[in-house]
N, C-alpha and C positions, 0 to 999 in steps of 0.2 A: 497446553503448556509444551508442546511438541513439537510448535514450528516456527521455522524462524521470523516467518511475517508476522506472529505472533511478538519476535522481540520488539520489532520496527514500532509494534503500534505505542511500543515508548515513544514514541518520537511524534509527539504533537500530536498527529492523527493518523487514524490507519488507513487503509489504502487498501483496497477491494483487489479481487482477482479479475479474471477475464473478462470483465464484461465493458460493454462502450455505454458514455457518457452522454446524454444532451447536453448540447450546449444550451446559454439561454444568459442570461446578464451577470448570475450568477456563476458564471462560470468556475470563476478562481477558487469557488469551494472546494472543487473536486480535485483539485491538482493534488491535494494532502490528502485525500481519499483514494490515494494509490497505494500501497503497500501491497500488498499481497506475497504472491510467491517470491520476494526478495530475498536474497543476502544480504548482511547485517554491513553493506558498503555506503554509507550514507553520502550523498552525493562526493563520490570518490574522484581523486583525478584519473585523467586520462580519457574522459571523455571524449568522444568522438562528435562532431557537427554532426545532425540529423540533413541526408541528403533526398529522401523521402517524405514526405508526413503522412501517415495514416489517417486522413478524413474523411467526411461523408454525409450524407443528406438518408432522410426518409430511413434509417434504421440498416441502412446497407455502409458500406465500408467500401475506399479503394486507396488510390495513392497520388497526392500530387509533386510534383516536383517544387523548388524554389524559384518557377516564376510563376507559380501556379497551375500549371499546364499539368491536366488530370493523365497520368503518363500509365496507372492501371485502373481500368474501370471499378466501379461500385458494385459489390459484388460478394461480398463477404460478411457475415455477422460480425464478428471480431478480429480483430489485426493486429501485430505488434507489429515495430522497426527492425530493421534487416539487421541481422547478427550474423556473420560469420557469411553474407551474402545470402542468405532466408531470411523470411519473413514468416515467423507461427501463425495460422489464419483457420478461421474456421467456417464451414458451411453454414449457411442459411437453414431456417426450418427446424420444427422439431427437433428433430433428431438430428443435431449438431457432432458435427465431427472434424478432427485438428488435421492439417498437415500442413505443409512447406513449400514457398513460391520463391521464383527468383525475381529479381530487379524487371521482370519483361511479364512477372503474373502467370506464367507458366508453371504450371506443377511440377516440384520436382519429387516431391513425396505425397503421394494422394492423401485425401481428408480420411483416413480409416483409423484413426486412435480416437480414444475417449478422450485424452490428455496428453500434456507434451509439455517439455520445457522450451525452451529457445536453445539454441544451439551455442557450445562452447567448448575453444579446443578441439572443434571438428566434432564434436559427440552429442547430442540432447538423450533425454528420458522420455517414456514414452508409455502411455497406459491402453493395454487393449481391453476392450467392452467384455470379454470374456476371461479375463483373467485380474482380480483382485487381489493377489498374491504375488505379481511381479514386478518389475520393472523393465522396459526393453532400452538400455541401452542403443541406439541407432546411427550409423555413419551418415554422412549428409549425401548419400545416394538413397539413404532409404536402408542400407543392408541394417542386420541385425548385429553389434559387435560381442555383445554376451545379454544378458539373462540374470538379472539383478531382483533375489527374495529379499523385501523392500515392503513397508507402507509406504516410504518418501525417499525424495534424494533433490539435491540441489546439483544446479550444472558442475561442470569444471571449473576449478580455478586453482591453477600452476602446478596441474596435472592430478589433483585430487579433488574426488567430489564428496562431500557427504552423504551419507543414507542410513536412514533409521527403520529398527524391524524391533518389535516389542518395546518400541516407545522409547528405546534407546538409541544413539547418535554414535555412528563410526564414518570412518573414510577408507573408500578403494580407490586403486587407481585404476591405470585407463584400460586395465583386464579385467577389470571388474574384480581384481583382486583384492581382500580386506588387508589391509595397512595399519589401519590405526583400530583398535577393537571398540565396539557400540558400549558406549559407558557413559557417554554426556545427556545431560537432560535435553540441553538445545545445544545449537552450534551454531556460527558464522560461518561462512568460507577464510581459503588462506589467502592472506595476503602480505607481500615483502616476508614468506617464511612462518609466517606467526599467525593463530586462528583463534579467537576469544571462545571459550565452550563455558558452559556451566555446569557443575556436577551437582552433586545431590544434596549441595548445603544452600542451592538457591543462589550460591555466588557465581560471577564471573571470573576469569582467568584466562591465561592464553599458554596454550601448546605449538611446539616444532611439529617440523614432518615424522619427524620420530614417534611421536605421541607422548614426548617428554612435557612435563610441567615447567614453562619456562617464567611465568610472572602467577603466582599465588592466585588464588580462586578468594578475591576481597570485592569485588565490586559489585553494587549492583546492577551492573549493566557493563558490557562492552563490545564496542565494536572494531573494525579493521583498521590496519597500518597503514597509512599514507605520508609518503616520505618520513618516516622516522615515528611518528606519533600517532597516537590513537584517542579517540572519545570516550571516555568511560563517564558512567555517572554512579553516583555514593548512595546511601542506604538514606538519605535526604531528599535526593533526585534532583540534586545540583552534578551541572555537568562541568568537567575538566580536561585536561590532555595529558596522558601519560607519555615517557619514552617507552624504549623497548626493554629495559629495563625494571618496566613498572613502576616510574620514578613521576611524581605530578612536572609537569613541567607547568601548567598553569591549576591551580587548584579547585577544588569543585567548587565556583560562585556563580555560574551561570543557571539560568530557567531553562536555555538552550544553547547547544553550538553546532554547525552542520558543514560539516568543508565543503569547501570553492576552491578545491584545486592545492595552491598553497597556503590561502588563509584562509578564514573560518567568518561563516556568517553567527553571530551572538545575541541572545536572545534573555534580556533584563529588565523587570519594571515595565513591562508590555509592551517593548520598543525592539527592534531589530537595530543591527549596524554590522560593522567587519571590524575584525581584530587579525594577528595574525599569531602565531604559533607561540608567543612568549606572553601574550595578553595585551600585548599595545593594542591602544586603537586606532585604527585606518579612516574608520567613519563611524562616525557616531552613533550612538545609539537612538534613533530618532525616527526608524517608520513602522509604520502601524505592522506591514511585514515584508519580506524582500525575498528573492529567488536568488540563485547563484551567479558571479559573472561568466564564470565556466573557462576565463581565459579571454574573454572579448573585452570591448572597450568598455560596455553599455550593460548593466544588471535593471531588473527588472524591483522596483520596490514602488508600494500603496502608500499614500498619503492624504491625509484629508478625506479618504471612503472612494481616491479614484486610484487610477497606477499610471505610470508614466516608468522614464529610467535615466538611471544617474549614471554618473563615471566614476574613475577611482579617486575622487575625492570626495563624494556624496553629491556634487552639482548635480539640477537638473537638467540633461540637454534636450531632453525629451519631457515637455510640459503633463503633468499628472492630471490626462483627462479622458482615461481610457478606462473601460468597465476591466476589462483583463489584458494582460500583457504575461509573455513567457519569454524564453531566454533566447537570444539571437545565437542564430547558427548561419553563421559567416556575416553575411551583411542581412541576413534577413530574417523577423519573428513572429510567431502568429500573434494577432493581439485584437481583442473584442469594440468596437464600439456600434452603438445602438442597436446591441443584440445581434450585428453583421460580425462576424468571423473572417478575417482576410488577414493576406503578409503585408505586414509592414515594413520600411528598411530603415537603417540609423541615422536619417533625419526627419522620420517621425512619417512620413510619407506613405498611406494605404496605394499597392497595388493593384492594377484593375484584375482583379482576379474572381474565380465565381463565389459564390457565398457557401460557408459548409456551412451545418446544427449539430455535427456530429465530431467526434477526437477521440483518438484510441488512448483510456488510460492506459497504454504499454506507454505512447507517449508523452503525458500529463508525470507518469514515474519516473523518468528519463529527464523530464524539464528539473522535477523539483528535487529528485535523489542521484540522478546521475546513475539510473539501472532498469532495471527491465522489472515488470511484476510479475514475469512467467520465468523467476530463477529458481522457481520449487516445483518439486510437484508430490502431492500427497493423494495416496488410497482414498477413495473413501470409507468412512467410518463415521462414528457416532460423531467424534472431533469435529470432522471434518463437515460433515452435515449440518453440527450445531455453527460453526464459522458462515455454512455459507448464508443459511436462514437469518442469524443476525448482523450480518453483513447488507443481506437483502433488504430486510426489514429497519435500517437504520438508513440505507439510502432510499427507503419507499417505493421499492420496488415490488410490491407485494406481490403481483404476480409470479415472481420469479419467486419470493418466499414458501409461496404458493405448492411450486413443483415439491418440498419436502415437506408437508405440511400434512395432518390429520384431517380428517373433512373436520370436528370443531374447530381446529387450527384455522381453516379458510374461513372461517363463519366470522371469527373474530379480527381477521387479516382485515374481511370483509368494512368492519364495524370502524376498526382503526381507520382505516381509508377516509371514512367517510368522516371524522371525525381531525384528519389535517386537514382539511380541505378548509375547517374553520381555520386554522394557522396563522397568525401572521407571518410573512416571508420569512422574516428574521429567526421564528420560532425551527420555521421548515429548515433552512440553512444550517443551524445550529442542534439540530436535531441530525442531519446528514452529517456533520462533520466528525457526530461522535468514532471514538475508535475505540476497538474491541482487543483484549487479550483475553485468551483461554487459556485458564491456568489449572483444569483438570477436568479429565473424563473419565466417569467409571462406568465401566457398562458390566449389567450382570442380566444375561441371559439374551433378553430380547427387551430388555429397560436400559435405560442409563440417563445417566446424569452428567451435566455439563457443568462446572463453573466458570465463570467470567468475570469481567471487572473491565465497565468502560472507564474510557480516558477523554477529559483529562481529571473527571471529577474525581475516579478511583472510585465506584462502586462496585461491590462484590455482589453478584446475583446466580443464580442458578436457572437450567432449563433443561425440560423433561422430554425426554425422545422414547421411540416405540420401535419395534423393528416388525413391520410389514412385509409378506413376501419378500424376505431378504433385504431388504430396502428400509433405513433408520428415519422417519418421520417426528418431526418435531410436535410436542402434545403441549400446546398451549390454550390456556385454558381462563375463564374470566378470575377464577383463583388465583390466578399467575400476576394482575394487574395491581396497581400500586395501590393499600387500602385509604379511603378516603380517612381515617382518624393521621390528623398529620401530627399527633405525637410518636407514632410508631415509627422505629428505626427503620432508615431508608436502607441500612447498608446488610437488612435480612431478608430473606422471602425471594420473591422473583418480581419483583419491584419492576413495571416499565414507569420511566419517567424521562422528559424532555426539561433540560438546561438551556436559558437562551438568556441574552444580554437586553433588554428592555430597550436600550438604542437601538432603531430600527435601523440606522448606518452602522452598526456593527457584525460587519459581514465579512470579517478577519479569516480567511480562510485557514488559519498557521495556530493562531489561540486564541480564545474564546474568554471574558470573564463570567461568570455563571452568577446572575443577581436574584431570577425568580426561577422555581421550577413548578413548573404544570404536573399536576398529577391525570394521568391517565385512568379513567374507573368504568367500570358499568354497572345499573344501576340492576335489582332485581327484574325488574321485566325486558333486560337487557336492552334497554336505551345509555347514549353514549353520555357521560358527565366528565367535566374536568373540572380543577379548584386549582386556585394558584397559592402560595404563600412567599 
């Protein structure tokens, strides 16, 4: 309940932290499987054209340019897009570690942080392996600028950054000075002035730079100012737009809305389209799901189970026969066919360029929110351990679940594994796209307890951690699995269960309708069983 990529995973689906993606047909799942260390800027304007891309083959990472031309070799574990002229990257191998490249792949900050943000306002955050208790503030030479006691903090934005110490949420500025005092549960960044926080009633509202109360703590949900208005959504989880005011300018009737700049992609009756700031509609509500235009001619939207891209009346100029398509950046976009990853440009035309399997979700977050996943950065702790483990464990990554895991915890990672493997695609899809919010950690002593609540079904579950040699291990256990009597309420216990759409073309990567769910069980001599209802 402490962080902001936690707010995000309102938003259709969450969105993982530092890790890189396979590509593969499915690609388009994982775009909405980016959140992670975000601020609450949902694809905001101002975005900047990607002059970079972050791809890569064989599990390595480099850089190509937009004609392709591989301009920093493969070389990297993980990557995001240049901010502020870096690029956050990390080593290969075991024992991974963050630092900062210029446009030529040159280090300008060696790999020696455990963690790091992306750079903003000339300053990112930064975690050393030996100290759990700070945060280092650092200039984009590398210096140290102050010395931040900290579990978390978010970059800068319009000279204040957030950071939280005892679970509470304040803002310093660029001395590392405290400004606004740690009192919110969660926070956004500022933006146009005004910064949505939630206090202790679970509502939302928004504060000045002063840390005044400026629009009442009513909402369930809100996010940042773009040109005059903002998204909030109501104790229903219908979304709307308020002014600065806190005044509806459009009232909460939507399932979804995600700005594109200056109007808004809208999301009703499981159809996407555009509206714009007052509620007209621009284009209709009519594909299955759509990406932003970001300002170009050409948006990227799914139809009929392919994607192709329309203009700003909804025409196709671009025939809908592509496995994935993303957002053009200038005249050119990355976009999938026959499982081939190549640029495309805006008359539909693949460039001879080499083939990637790999994309950095820094830039898959970027396509679909218009931000970075490396805007936070959080201590480890129980929280934060329980986030990455069902993070992991929802994109089947077990091995990485692995790294925080109990030896029964592996046993049973072990069993699961074996047990998608029967999946139908469609099951596996929609089993990754689930999104997690953490909405409480108690830790007492060397236990604790995590609650959760995936999206978008809203169930509440719970997961039980242990602290090993200083280190929080996740203790999952065949108790922990969904019990085979399917009168018993799903929404107690520590329930694993998987949601999927029985249409095997329904590989909506944005929303999901939920018709049968699998229950995951083991049987006493611990063989794997599942039942569907």
């Amino acid at each position: 309940m402490h962080s902001i990529e936690n707010v995000k995973s309102f938003f259709y689906v969450y969105a993982l932290k530092i890790y890189v993606a396979p590509m593969n047909k499915y690609m388009c799942l994982l775009a909405l499987l980016i959140i992670s260390l975000s601020s609450c800027h949902i694809g905001g304007g101002g975005r900047k054209p990607v002059e970079l891309f972050p791809l890569g083959k064989d599990h390595k990472m480099g850089y190509i340019d937009k004609t392709g031309k591989m301009v920093i070799n493969l070389q990297f574990k993980d990557a995001s897009l240049f901010y502020d002229g870096l690029a956050l990257v990390s080593t290969d191998g075991a024992d991974k570690r963050w630092g900062f490249i210029d446009e030529t792949g040159k280090y300008i900050i060696n790999p020696d942080y455990k963690k790091a943000t992306i750079f903003s306002e000339g300053l990112a955050f930064a975690q050393r392996e030996d100290d759990h208790d700070h945060l280092y503030a650092i200039d984009k030479k590398g210096g140290i600028k102050f010395i931040l006691s900290a579990t978390g903090a978010h970059i800068y934005s319009e000279g204040l950054a957030a950071y939280s110490e005892d679970d509470k949420w304040g803002f310093v500025d660029k001395e590392g000075k405290a400004v606004i005092d740690r009192k919110y549960n969660l926070t956004t960044d500022f933006s146009e002035g005004l910064c949505a926080v939630s206090d202790g009633s679970a509502k939302w509202g928004y504060i000045n730079k002063k840390g005044e109360k400026v629009i009442n703590c009513q909402f369930g949900l809100g996010f940042q100012f773009h040109n005059g208005v903002a998204i909030v959504i109501d104790d229903k989880d219908k979304y709307g737009l308020i002014d600065k005011n806190g005044v509806y300018i459009i009232n909460p009737q939507y399932d979804g809305i995600r700005a594109d700049n200056d109007i808004f992609i809208a999301y009703q009756n499981d159809k996407w389209g555009w509206i714009d700031k007052t509620g007209k509609t621009l284009i209709n509500l009519q594909f299955e799901t759509a990406l932003p235009f970001y300002g170009n001619k050409l948006a990227p939207v799914k139809s009929n189970g392919n994607w192709g891209y329309v203009d700003n009346t909804g025409k196709f100029i671009i025939e809908p026969k592509l496995q994935v398509s993303y957002v053009f950046e200038g005249n050119v976009a990355l976009a999938t066919l026959s499982d081939k990853m190549q640029l495309i440009d805006n008359t539909g035309r693949f460039l001879e360029t080499p083939e990637y399997d790999l994309v950095s979700k820094d830039y898959l977050s970027y396509t679909v929110w218009g931000n970075s996943i490396f805007n936070e950065l959080i201590v480890d702790d129980a929280h934060q351990t329980a986030y990455v483990w069902l993070r992991a464990f929802y994109d089947m990554d077990f091995d990485k679940a692995k790294d925080c895991s109990t030896d029964e915890t592996k046993k049973m990672l072990d069993m699961f594994g074996e047990f998608t493997k029967m999946m139908p695609d469609t099951t596996k899809l929609n089993f990754q796209s689930t999104s997690i919010l953490i909405k409480d950690a108690k830790e007492n002593g060397d236990v604790a307890v995590v609650t959760y609540e995936t999206m978008p079904d809203r169930k509440t579950q719970t997961l039980n951690l242990i602290r090993v040699n200083d280190k929080w291990l996740v203790s999952w256990s065949k108790n922990d699995v969904a019990p085979k009597d399917k009168n018993k309420d799903s929404n107690s216990g520590t329930t694993t269960y998987i949601n999927y759409n029985n249409n095997d073309d329904a590989d909506d990567y944005q929303t999901r309708t939920t018709t049968t769910t699998t229950y995951y069980t083991t049987s006493d001599d611990g063989d794997d069983e599942s039942s569907e209802e």
